[in-house]
N, C-alpha and C positions, 0 to 999 in steps of 0.2 A: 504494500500500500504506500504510493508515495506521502511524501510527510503532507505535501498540501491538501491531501484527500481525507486526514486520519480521520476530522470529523465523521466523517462518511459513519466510522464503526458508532459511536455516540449516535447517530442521528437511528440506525438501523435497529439496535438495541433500545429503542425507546415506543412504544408501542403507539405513542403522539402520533405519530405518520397514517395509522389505519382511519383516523379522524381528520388528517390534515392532507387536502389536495395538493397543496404546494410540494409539499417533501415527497409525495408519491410521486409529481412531477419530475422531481428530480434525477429519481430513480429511473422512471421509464427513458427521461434524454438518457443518462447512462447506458441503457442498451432495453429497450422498447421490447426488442423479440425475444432477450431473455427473460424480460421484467413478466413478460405474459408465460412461456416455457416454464418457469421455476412457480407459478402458483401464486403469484405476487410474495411472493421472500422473497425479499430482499438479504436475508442473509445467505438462504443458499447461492442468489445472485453474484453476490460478492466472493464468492468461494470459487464459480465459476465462471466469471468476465475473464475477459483475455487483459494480460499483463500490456498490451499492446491500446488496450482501450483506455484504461487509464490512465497511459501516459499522454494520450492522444488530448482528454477531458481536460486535464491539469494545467494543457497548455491550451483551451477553449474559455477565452477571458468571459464569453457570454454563460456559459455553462458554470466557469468559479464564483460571478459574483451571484447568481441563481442560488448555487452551493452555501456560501459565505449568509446570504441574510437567511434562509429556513435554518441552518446551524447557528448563525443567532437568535435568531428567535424562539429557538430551543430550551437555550441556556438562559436567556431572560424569562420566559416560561419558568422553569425551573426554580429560578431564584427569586420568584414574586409569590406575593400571599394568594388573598383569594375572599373570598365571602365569609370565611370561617373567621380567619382572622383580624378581617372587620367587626365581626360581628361577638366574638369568645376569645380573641386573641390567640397570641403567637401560642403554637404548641410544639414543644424542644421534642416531643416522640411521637409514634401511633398511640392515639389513643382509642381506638373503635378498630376490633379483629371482625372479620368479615369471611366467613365461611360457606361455602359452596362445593359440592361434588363436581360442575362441570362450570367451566367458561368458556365462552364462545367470544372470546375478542379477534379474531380474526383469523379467513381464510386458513396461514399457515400454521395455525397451531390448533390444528383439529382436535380436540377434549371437549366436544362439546354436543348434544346431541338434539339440540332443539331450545325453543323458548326459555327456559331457565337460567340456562347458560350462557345464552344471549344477554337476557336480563341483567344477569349477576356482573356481567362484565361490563356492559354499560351504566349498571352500578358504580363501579370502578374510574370510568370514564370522567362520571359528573362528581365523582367525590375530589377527581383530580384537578377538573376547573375549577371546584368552590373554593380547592383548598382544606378540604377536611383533611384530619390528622388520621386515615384508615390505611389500615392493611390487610391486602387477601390473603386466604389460605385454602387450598384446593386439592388436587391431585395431578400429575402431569402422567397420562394414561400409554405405554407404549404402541399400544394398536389404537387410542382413541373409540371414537363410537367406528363406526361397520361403516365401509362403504357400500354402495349400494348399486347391483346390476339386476336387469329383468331380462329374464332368458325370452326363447322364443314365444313361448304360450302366454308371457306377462308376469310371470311369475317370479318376484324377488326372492336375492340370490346374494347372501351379504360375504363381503370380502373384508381379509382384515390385513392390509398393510401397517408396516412398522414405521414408526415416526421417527425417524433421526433429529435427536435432540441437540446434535451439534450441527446441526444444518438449520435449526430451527430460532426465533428470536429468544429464547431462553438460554440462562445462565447457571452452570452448576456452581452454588454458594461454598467455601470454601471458606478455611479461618484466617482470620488476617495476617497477613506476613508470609503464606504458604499455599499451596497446590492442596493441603491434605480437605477432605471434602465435609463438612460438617454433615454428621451421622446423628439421627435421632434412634431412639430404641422403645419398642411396644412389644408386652408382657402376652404372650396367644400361649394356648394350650402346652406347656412343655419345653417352651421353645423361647428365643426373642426373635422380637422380627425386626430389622433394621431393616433403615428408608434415608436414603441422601434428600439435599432440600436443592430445588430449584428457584431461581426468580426470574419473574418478567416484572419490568417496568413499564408501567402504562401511565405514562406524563408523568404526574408528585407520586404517584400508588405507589407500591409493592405487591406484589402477589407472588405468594412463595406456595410452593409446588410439591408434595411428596411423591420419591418413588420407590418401591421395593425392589426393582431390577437393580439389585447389588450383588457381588461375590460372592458375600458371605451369608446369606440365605439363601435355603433349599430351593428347589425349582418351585416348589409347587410354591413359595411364599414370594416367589421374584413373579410370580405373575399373579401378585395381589391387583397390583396398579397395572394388570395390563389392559385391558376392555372397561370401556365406560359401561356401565347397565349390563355388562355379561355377565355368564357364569351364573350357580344355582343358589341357594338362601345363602349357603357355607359363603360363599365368595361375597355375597352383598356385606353379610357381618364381618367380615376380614376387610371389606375397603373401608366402611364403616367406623372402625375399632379406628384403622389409622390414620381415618380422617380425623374425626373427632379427638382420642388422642393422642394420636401420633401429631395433631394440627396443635394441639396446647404443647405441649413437649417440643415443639420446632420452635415457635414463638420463644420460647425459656431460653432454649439452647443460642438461639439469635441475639439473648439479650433485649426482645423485645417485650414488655407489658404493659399491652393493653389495662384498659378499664373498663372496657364495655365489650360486649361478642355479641355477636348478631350470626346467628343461624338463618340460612336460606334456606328452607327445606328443613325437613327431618333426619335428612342424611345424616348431617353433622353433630345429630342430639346427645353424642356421648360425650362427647366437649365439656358437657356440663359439667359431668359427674366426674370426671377428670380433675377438673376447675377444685370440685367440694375436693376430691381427696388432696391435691396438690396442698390446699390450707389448711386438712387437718394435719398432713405430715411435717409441713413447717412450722405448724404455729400451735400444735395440740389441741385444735379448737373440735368442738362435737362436731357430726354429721349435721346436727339441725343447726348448727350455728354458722359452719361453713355453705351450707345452702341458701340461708337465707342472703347472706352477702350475691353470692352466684346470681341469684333470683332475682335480687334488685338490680345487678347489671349485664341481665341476658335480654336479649331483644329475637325474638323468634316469629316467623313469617312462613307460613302453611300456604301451599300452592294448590293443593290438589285436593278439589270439592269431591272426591269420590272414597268411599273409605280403602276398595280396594288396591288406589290408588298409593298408597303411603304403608312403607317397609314396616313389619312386624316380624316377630321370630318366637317358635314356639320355644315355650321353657326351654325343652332337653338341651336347644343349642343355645341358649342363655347359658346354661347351665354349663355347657362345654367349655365356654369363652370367658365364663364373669365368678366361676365357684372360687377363685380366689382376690377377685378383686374386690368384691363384694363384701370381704371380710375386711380390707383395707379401710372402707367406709364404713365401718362396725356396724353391717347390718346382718339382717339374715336371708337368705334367700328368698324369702318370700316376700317380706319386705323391700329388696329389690327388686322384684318381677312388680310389685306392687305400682311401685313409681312409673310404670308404662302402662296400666291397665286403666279402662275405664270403671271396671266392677272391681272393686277390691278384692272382694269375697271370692270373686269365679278363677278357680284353680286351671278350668281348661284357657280362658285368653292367653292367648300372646301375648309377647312385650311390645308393643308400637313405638315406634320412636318418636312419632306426633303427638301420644301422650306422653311420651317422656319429656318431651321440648316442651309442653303447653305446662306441664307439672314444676319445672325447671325453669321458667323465664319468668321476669316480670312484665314483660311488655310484647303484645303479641294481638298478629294481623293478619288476615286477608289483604290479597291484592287488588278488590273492587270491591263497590258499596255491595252489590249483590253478592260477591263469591263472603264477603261478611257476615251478610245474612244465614248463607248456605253452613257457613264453617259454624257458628253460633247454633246450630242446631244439631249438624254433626259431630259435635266433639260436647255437649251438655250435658253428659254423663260425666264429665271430668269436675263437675261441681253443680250434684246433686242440689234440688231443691231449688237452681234460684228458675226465672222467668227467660225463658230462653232467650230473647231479646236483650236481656242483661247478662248473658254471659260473657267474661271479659274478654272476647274477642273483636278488635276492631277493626278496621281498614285503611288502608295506603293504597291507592290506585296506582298499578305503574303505569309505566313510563318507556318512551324512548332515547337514546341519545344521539340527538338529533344531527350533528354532527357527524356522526358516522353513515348515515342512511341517506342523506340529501346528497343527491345528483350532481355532480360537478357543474353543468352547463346551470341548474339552477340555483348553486351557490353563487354563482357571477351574476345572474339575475337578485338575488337577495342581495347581494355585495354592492352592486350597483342602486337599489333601489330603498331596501332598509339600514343599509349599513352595517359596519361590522358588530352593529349590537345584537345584528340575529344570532348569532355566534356566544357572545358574551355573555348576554341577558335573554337565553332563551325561552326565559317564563314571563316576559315582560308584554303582557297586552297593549301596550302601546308602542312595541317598538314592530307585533307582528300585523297591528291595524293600518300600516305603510304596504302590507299586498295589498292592496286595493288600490294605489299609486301605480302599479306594475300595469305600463300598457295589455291592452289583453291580447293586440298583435302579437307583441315576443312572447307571452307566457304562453300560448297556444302555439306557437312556433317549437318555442324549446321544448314543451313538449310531446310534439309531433316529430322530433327528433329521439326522444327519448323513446317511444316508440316502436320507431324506425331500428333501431341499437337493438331493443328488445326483441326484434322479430330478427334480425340479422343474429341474433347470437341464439336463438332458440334454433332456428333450421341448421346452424354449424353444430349444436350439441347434439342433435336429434339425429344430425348424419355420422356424426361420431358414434353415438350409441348402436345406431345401425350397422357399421363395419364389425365396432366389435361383435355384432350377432353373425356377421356373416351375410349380411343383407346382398340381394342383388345387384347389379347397375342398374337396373330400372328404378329399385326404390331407394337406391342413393341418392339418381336422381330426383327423385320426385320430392325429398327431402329438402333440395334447395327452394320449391316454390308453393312449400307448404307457409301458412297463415299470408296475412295481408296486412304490410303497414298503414293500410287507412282505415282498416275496418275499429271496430268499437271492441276491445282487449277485454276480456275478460281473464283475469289471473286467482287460484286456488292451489295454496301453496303451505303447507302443514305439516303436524305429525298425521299418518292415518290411522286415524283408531275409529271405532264405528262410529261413537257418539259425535261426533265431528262430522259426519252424512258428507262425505265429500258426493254421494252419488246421489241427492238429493235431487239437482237437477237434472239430473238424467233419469229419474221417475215417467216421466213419459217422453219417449223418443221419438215418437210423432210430431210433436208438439215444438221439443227442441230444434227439429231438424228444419223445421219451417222456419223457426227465430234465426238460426245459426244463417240458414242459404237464403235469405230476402234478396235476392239480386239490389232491392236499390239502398236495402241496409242490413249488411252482414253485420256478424258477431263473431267473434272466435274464442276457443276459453284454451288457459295455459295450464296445466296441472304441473305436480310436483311436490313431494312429500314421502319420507320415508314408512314405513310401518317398524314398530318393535317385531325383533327378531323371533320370538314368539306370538307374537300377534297375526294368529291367522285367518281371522276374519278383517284384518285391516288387510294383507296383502292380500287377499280377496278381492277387495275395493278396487288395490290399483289394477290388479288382472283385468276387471270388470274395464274400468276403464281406458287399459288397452287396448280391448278387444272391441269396444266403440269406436275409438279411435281408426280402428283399422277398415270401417266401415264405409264404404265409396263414399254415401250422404257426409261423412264426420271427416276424411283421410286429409282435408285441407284448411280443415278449424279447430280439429282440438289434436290436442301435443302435449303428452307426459314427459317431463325430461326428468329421465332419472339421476340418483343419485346427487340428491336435494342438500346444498349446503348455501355458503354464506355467500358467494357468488352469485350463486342460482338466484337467490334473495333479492340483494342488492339487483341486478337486471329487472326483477317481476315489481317489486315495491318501485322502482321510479320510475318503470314503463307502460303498466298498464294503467287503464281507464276506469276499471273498475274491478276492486278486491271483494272477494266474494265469500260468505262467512257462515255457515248453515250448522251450528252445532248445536244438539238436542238440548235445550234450556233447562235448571244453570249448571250444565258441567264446564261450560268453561271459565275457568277462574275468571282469567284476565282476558287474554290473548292481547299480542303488542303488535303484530304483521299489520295488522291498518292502520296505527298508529303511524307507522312507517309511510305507509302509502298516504296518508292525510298529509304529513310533510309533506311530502312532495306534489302535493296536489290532486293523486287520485280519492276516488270516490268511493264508499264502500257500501253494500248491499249484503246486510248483514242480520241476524237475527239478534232478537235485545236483549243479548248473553253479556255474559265478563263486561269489556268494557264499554261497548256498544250501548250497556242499558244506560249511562250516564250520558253518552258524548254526542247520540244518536239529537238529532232537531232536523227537520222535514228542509231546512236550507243546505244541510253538511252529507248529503245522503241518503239512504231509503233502509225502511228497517221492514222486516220479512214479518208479518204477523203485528201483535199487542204484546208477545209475552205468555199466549196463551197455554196451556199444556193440558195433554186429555191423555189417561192411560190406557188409551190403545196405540200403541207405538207407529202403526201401519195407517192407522185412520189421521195421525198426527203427521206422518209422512206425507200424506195427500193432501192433507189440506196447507202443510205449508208448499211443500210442490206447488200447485198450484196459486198460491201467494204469490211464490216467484215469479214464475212466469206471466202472470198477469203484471210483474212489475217492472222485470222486465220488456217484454211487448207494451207498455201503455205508458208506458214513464221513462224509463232508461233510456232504451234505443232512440225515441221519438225524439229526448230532450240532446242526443249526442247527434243526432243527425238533422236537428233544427236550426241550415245554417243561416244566415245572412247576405246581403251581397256580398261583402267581401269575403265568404268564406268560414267565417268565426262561429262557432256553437253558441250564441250569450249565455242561454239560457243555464250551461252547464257550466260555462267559466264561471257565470256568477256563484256558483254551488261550488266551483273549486277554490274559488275564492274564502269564498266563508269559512270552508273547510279551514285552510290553512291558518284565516284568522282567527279562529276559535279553537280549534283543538292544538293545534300546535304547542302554545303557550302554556297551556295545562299537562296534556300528555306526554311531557318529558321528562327524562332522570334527575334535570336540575332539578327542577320542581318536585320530584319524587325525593331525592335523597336530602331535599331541606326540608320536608316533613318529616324523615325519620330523625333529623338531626332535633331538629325543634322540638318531634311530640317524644320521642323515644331515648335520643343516643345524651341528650344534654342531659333529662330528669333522672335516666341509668348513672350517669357519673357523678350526678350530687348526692345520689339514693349512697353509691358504692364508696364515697368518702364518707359522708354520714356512720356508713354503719362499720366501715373497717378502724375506725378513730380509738385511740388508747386500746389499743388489743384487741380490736375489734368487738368493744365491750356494750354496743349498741346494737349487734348482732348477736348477739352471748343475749343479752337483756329481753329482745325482740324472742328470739328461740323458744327464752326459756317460757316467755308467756305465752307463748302460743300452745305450748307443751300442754302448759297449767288450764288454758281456754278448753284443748281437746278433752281432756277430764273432765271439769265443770261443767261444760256446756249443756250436758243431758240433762241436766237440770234445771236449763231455763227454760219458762214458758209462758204463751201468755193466759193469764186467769180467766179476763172477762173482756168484752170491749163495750162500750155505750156512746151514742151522740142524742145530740137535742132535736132530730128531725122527726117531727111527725109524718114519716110516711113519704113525706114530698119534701123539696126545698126550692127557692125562688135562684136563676141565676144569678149571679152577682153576689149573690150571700150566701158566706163561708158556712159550713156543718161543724159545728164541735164534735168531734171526736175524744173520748179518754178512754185509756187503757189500762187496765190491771194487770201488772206480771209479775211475774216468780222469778228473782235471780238467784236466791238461792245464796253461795257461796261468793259470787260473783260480785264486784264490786260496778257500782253505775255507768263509771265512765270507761270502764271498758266493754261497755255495747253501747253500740246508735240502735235507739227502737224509733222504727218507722211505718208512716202510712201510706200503704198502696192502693194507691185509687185507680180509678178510670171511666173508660164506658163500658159496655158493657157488652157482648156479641148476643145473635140470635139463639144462643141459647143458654144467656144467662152467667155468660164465665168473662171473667177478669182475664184478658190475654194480654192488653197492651196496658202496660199502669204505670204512673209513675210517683216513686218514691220522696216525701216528706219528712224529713227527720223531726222524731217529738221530745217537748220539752220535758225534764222530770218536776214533778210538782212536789215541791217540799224535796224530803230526805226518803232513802230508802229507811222500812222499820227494820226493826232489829233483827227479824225470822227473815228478812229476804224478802221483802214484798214491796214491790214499788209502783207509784200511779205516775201517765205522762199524759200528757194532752197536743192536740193541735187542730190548726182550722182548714178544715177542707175545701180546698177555691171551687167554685160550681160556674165552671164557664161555659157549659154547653148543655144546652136540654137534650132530654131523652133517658134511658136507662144509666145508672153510674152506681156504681160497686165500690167496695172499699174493704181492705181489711189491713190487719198489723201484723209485724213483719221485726223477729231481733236479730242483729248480726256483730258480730265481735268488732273492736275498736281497739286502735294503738295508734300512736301519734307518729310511728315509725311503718307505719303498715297502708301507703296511702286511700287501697282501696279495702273492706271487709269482705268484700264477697269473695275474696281468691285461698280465703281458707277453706272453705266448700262449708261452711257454717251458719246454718239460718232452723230459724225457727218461726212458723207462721200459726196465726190467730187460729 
């Protein structure tokens, strides 16, 4: 490397580039035909440019000073705060661990196998511009997720190439001053299992990496970290163990600690229990004392609204992997199995790791108003007794990072017309109500080039996939004049799992086939999407629609490109017209893919799932249905079918092919318009990760100072009353309740309510007793109520017996209910419901 180029290594090593055009720019003047050959690495790039090109660049004054400013403005990046530091000041370490099974930050460094990992990494992303003080902690997988081929019938056929980690923008961590590799160690069955740590740099971030492909473990433990989501229960609990602790133990061994941890997923749930033992071994502190510190600074985020969706393990292999650690945490085995159940009592549950993270965190979400609601009802066995509606699960809508999914051509268009605040301040509703400034000539120009791009790279993929089947010359050729750059793009681009109905619209193929060939307004639709390698009702799906595809009526509109990743993506999200979204309501958490597509302009025709039930308004889009849901799966097929298509045919197509004289759609630009200025500013990471920081990661780290202070003696204190609460508690209750209402009351005028209780042992101010009101449903029952805290009147008497009172607001006529409600209290415990403690009237 000549000396004038060394930056080069800096600028490649910094994952800034995967979000900044300019430094990719760079890369491809360097050599364009490698820059696409090599997968966009750039570091394999560099490994394989001819010694002759860079002497050639060095001495290209236009190419060094190109070089010279994105390599400063690297290093000015680097060395600037950020919104964190405005806001909470300078922070000298990581203070927020950030754990995830897979990231998806770019092309080359495949570990990633879908939405999550995408998330978690654009996670990363925006914590980098704000400025936050976070550090990842992951796995670095040697065959990553499966690549993906469909033999001749359609039938996927997963391949697992090996990822060379020295070709890749990762870095094996080593101790300073030396080559020697810092080694972490995790306690399995009989054995230790050593894991070396990696890093990527993503801008300010860190994300460090565990892998077991070491020397000195057995084979079968060097292919812990080899397949993302492979292998049988045994192998999920082996990644599992090393995530979780092997991801605390890398952190220590770095020298790094955190104060807060943040679980993505349940993956990572043993993290916790790690965390407790790590402080009872240093500090001799109980198991309930060391927990409760954990508790107040764990922050845990539940993805998957389906239960079969979230890892469990039956005892025996709890039992394989934890009969000694468990003794470490001085429990007994039941009592550990206990901490993941949602029935205490029931000996056949599994251990879930979803209850072990909700049981283990203090602070803990859903990724949409809806998937909140869903999770609140699915996990409410985790604390019996209270109102499902108040169970403490709440919600963080994600997000995208927007910067990474926006179109080159129509960053120059933002750059040119909002300035580079789009960039900056990408939550800023005033800086994205400047698209509307944006001639509709260029924005419908760019893109209609973006389009264009889209369909020139589908038919090269499509012919590619075809050789390797061995396809004819006939259907090679036919390959190059498959889809149409002017027709109306329809893109469907996922995991395939059933409830996701990617085959939704192809419900009736008559129908379709009319919509798709209108000579004077076609449509085309782009699939794309893996299935789990056991999921074989999802590779069904894409069989299915293969074998549409291959249908004379279909052979020049619809195009499956296999083997779906972050390319494939980036092409479908800035090219088509319209993102297409049919999955059976509410299994989808979130979903962030139109997120993507709203940046950029397209439209999305979606059902009012995940994030759509929020973002969704008759200006930004078209929503498939109300929401409706009937339990006949096949009756609910048809009739959203048929939604579509009606909405498609009378609205979609009509309004993209409504031109003007000059050519222009208004009617839909203006709908693209809106889009981007209303979703955009909302549906992003910055905006995402300054909610967690705000509602979750800032109240964790004063909770986690608070309680670790003089010996952690405010967690010792906290512990031990809680202890004391689970005994007494059976003994509070309430006696009597009475109010002053005859029968009826007038609005506007309050109801006296008084209550009589039992506490027994219990002293006052450690219960809030409360009144739960509300209205009332058609058959009489209290569903939605909400909580009044009552005063005590006078002293408790001497036996235990206390009266409290309050005024009942009467703001709406009709039916209204009321009853009392006692829950435990401690001025260190911010909420009472999380001890699963209530006692009702």
């Amino acid at each position: 490397m000549p000396e004038e180029l060394s930056g080069l290594v800096e600028l490649v090593y910094n994952l800034r580039w995967s979000w900044q055009g300019a430094v990719r720019d760079v890369f491809r003047r360097l050599d364009s035909r490698l820059w696409e050959a090599c997968g966009h690495n750039p570091v394999a790039m560099l490994g394989q440019i001819d010694q002759d090109r860079l002497d050639t660049v060095r001495k290209d004054a236009g190419f060094m000073a190109q070089f010279r400013r994105v390599h400063a403005e690297l290093k000015e990046y680097l060395g600037k705060g950020g919104w964190w530091s405005e806001r909470h000041g300078e922070a000298g370490h990581p203070l927020i661990a950030y754990f995830c099974a897979e990231f998806g930050l770019t092309d080359c460094i495949p570990i990633y196998s879908g939405g999550l990992g995408v998330l978690a990494s654009d996670h990363l992303k925006s914590a980098s511009e704000l400025g936050v003080p976070l550090v990842g902690v992951g796995m670095l997988y040697q065959q990553g997720y499966f690549r993906q081929r469909l033999n001749v019938d359609g039938w996927q056929l997963e391949l697992f190439p090996r990822n060379d980690f020295h070709n890749m923008p990762v870095r094996e961590v080593t101790r300073p001053g030396s080559d020697e590799p810092v080694i972490v160690e995790v306690d399995f069955p009989g054995r230790k299992v050593k894991a070396r740590i990696w890093v990527v740099r993503v801008g300010r971030v860190a994300l460090y990496l565990l892998d077991s492909n070491v020397a000195e473990n057995s084979p079968e433990d060097r292919q812990i970290t080899a397949q993302l989501y492979g292998g049988d229960q045994e192998t999920r609990i082996c990644q599992e163990i090393l995530l979780g602790i092997g991801g605390v133990r890398a952190l220590a061994a770095l020298g790094i600690q955190p104060e807060v941890y943040h679980m993505n997923e349940g993956h990572s749930a043993f993290m916790a229990l790690e965390r407790v033992r790590m402080l009872m071994a240093e500090g001799g502190h109980s198991f309930q004392t060391a927990r409760e510190a954990v508790m107040a600074s764990t922050v845990f985020t539940t993805h998957t609204p389906v239960p079969a969706g979230n890892d469990a393990f039956e005892p025996w292999l709890i039992e394989r992997y934890f009969s000694e650690y468990w003794g470490q945490l001085s429990l007994s085995k039941e009592e550990f199995l206990t901490l993941g159940r949602q029935e205490a009592n029931n000996g056949d549950e599994p251990m879930s790791l979803t209850v072990l993270a909700l049981r283990l965190s203090g602070h803990r979400n859903a990724v949409s108003q809806l998937h909140g609601t869903v999770s609140r009802k699915l996990w409410s066995g985790v604390w019996p007794g209270l109102p499902v509606q108040e169970v403490p699960i709440t919600h963080v809508t994600n997000g995208v990072h927007t910067g990474s999914w926006i179109s080159h051509d129509l960053a120059d268009l933002y750059d040119r017309y909002l300035g580079p605040d789009w960039q900056e301040q990408p939550t800023s509703e005033r800086v994205w109500e400047a698209v509307e400034q944006v001639p509709d000539t260029e924005l419908w120009r760019t893109h209609e080039r973006r389009r264009e791009r889209l369909v020139a790279f589908a038919r090269r993929r499509l012919r590619e996939q075809l050789a390797r089947r061995g396809a004819s010359a006939t259907e090679l050729s036919a390959a190059d004049e498959v889809l149409d750059p002017e027709a109306l793009t329809i893109g469907f681009s996922r995991r395939f799992a059933a409830y996701k109905r990617a085959n939704l619209i192809l419900h009736d193929i008559e129908r379709l086939a009319r919509l798709l060939n209108n000579p004077e307004r076609p449509a085309q639709i782009i699939y794309s999407g893996k299935a789990h390698p056991r999921d074989n009702p999802g590779k069904d799906l894409i069989r299915q629609i293969v074998h549409i595809a291959r249908r004379p009526e279909f052979s020049r509109n619809i195009v499956f490109l296999e083997d779906y990743e972050m390319n494939i993506a980036r092409y479908l999200v800035q090219g088509v017209d319209v993102w297409l979204n049919t999955p059976l309501r509410p299994m989808e958490a979130s979903g962030t893919s139109g997120m993507k597509v709203a940046s950029n302009g397209g439209l999305n025709v979606s059902v009012l799932d995940g994030w759509w039930n929020e973002g969704y308004s008759s200006d930004v889009g078209w929503a498939i249905g109300s929401g409706e849901s009937y339990e006949d799966l096949d009756y609910q097929n048809t009739v959203e079918s048929q939604a579509l298509y009606d909405l498609l045919e009378k609205e979609v197509v009509p309004a993209f092919y409504d031109r003007g004289p000059d050519g222009l759609p208004r009617a839909w630009m203006a709908k693209m318009k809106a889009a981007m200025r209303k979703l955009a500013p909302f549906f992003n990471t910055n905006r995402m990760v300054r909610d967690y920081c705000e509602r979750f990661y800032i109240p964790a780290m004063q909770r986690w100072q608070q309680l670790i202070r003089e010996g952690m003696a405010s967690a010792r204190s906290l512990a031990e009353w809680k202890q004391r609460m689970r005994g007494q508690f059976t003994q509070v209750r309430v006696e009597g309740v009475q109010d002053n209402m005859d029968g009826a009351a007038s609005v506007g005028a309050p109801v006296r309510v008084e209550a009589a209780v039992f506490l027994g042992p219990v002293s006052p101010q450690d219960v809030s007793v409360q009144l739960y009101y509300g209205q009332l449903d058609a058959d009489g029952q209290l569903q939605l109520g909400e909580a009044l805290d009552m005063a005590l009147l006078g002293g408790a008497d001497p036996d235990g017996r206390a009266h409290y009172g309050a005024d009942m607001p009467c703001e709406r006529s009709g039916l209204a209910g009321y009853t009392v409600r006692i829950l435990p209290r401690h001025e260190a415990m911010p909420d009472g419901r999380e001890m699963g403690l209530i006692r009702w009237a």
